[in-house]
C-alpha positions as CSV (number, residue, x, y, z in Angstrom):
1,X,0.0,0.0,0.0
2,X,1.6,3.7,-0.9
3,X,0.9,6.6,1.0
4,X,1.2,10.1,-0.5
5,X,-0.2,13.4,0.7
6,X,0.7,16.7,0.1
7,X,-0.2,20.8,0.9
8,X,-3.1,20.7,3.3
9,X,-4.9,17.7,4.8
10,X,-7.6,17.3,1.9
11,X,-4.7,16.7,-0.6
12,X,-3.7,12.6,-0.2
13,X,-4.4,9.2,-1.6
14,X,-4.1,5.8,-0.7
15,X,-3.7,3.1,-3.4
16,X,-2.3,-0.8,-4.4
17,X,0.3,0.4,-6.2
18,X,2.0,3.4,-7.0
19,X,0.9,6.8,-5.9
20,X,1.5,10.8,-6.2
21,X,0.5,14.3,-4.5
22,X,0.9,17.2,-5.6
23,X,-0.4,20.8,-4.0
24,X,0.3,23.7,-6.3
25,X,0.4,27.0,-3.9
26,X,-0.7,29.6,-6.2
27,X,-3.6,27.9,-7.9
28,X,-4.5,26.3,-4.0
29,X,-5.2,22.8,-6.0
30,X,-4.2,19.5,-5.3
31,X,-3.8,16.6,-7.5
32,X,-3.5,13.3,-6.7
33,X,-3.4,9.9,-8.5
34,X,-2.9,6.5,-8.0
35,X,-0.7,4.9,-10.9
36,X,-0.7,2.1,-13.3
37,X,1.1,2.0,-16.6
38,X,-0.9,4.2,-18.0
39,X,-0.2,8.0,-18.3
40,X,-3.3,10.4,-17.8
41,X,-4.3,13.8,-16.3
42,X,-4.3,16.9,-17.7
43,X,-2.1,19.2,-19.4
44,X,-1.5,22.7,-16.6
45,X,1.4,24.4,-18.5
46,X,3.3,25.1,-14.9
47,X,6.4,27.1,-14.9
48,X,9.4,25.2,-13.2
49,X,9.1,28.4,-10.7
50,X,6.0,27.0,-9.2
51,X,6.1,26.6,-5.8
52,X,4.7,23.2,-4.8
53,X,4.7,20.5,-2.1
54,X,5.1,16.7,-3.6
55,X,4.7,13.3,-2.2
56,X,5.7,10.0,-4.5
57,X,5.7,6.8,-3.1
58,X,6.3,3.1,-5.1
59,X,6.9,4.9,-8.6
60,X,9.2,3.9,-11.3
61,X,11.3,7.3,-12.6
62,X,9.6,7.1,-16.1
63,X,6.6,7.0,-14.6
64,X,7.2,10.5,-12.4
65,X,8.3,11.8,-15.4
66,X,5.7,11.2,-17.7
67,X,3.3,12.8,-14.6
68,X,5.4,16.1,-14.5
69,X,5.9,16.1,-18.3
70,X,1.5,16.8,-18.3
71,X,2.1,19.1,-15.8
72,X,4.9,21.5,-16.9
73,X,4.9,23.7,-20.4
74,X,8.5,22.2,-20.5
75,X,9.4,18.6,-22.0
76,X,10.8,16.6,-19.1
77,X,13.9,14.4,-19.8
78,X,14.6,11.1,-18.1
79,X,17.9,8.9,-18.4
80,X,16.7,6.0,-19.9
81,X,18.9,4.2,-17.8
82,X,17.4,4.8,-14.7
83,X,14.1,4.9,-15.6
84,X,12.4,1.8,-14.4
85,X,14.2,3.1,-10.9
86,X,11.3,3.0,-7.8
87,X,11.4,6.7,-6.2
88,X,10.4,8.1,-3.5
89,X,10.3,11.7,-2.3
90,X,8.4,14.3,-0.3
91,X,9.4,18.0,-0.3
92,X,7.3,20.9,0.7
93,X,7.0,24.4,-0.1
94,X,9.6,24.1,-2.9
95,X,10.1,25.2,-6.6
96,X,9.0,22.4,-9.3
97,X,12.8,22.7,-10.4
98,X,13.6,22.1,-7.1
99,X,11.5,18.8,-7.1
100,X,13.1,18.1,-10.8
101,X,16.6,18.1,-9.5
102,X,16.0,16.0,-6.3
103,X,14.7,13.2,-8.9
104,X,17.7,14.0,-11.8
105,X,15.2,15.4,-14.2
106,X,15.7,18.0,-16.5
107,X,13.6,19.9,-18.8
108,X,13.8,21.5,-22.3
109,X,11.8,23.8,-24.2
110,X,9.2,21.6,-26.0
111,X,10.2,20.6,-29.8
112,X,8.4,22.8,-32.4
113,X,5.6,20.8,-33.7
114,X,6.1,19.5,-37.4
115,X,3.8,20.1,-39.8
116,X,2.7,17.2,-42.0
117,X,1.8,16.6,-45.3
118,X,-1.4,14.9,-47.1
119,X,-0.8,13.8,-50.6
């Protein structure tokens, strides 16, 4: 069973497998998911400025970053080498960069998009 909570007492989860919190201070939301493979949520365009508190618990690396990848209006890089790695971390009051560079992530500015053509 993981454990993550996050920001004020409304903002936690319990679940099977993996979980995360997240409490954004200037929006005063909270989001919180328990994780399988698959990659949801919505897009919030965050800066890495944000200040946040976060709470991951039974996660694989690739898996956190695929989260924060929806979350930020960056592109967030993993090493592929480390990316089935379990994590675990809880920080409060802290920029997302901050967050980023506790887990070895780092961002870019997303890739233009391409523009395709139909024959």
């Amino acid at each position: 069973m993981a454990n993550c909570s996050a920001g004020p007492a409304r903002c936690k989860i319990a679940c099977t497998g993996g979980c995360g919190c997240m409490y954004v201070h200037e929006t005063d939301s909270c989001i919180c998911e328990c994780f399988d493979s698959n990659v949801g949520g919505m897009n919030q365009a965050l800066s890495v400025g944000a200040k946040i508190d976060v709470s991951i618990s039974g996660l694989e690396l690739g898996q956190v970053a695929a989260r924060f990848d929806k979350l930020l209006a960056r592109e967030v890089m993993v090493p592929a080498s480390r990316s089935r790695q379990k994590v675990r971390l809880r920080l409060k009051g802290v920029s997302f960069s901050t967050a980023l560079k506790a887990l070895g992530l780092v961002t870019r500015a997303p890739a233009p998009k391409r523009k395709t053509r139909v024959r």
